[in-house]
Phi, psi and omega in degrees: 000302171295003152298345149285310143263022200240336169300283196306338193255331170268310176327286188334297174294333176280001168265330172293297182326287182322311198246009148282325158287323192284327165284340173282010188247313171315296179311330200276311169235021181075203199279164205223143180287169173248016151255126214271188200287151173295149196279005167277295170030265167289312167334300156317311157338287206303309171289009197242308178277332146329288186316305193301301189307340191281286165339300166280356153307317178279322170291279186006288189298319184292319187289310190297316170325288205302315161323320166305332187264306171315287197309328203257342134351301179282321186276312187294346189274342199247301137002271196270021160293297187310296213274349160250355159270095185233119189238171194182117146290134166235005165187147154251142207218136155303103137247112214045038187092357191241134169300132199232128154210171179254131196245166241195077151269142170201069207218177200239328195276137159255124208269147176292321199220104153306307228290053174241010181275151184225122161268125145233157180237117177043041160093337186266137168308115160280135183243013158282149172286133204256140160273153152261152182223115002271166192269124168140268200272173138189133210273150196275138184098335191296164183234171174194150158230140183252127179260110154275184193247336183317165225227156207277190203254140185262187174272109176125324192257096199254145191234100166291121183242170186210136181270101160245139174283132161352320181249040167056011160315131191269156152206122162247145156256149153261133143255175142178111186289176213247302202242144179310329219273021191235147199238357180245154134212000000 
C-alpha cells in the first residue's frame, strides 16, 4: 500500500511539474492550444518527406547508373583499342651507323600522334627522339619509317628495339648480324 502512494505522489509531482510549464508558457507566448498536430496533418507531413525522400533516392540512383555507364564505356572503347592495335617492323637497316626501320600497322586501330610511341634498345629507354616519315597518325595497313639515333648493331652484339605504344602495345625486332658487311636484319 505504501507503495502505491509513493507512485501517486511521483504522477502528482510530475502533474504539478507539467501545469507549472505550461502556465510559464502560457504567460510567455500567450495562450498555448491544448492539442497537438492533427493526424491528417501528420499524414500530409509524412507523404510529403516520403515523396521527397523517395525523389532524392531515384537522382542518387540515376547519377551512380549514368556514371556507371560512362566509366564502363570508356573501359570497353580502351579495350577494344588495345585489342586492334597491332603493329610489326618489318625490316631494319644501317643508315649511316644509326638504326632505321619500317613499322607496319596491322591492327584495325588507327593511332593518331606515333611520336607518342616510346624506343627501347635492349630494354633502356632511348632518350633521343627518332623522326617518322611520314610524320604524325598511322592508319591500319599505313607504314612510317622510323630513324633513330641509336647506333646500328655489330657482330657478336645482337640489338633488341621495342615499340610501345601510347595505349601499351609492345612490338620488339632482335638484330644480329653475322658479318660486319651486312647492313640489314
Amino acid at each position: 500500500m505504501e507503495r502505491n502512494h509513493e507512485n501517486h505522489h511521483r504522477f502528482s509531482s510530475f502533474s504539478k511539474l507539467s501545469l507549472e510549464s505550461r502556465e510559464w508558457s502560457e504567460r510567455i507566448f500567450g495562450r498555448v492550444p491544448k492539442k497537438g498536430v492533427t493526424a491528417i496533418v501528420a499524414t500530409v507531413l509524412l507523404l510529403m518527406m516520403t515523396v521527397a525522400a523517395a525523389g532524392l533516392a531515384y537522382k542518387w540512383i540515376m547519377n551512380t547508373q549514368n556514371s556507371i555507364q560512362i566509366n564502363a564505356q570508356d573501359d570497353l572503347n580502351k579495350n577494344q583499342a588495345r585489342t586492334g592495335a597491332k603493329l610489326n617492323i618489318d625490316s631494319m637497316w644501317n643508315d649511316a651507323g644509326k638504326i632505321s626501320f619500317i613499322l607496319r600497322n596491322t591492327g584495325s586501330y588507327a593511332f593518331a600522334d606515333v611520336s607518342k610511341f616510346s624506343l627501347y634498345a635492349n630494354g633502356v629507354p632511348v632518350t633521343t627522339i627518332p623522326t617518322y616519315n611520314p610524320d604524325g597518325g598511322l592508319s591500319p595497313g599505313g607504314v612510317t619509317t622510323v630513324n633513330t639515333q641509336e647506333n646500328f648493331v655489330t657482330v657478336g652484339n645482337p640489338k633488341t628495339i621495342k615499340i610501345v605504344t601510347d595505349l601499351g602495345t609492345e612490338v620488339p625486332y632482335k638484330c644480329d648480324i653475322p658479318s660486319s658487311s651486312q647492313t640489314w636484319c
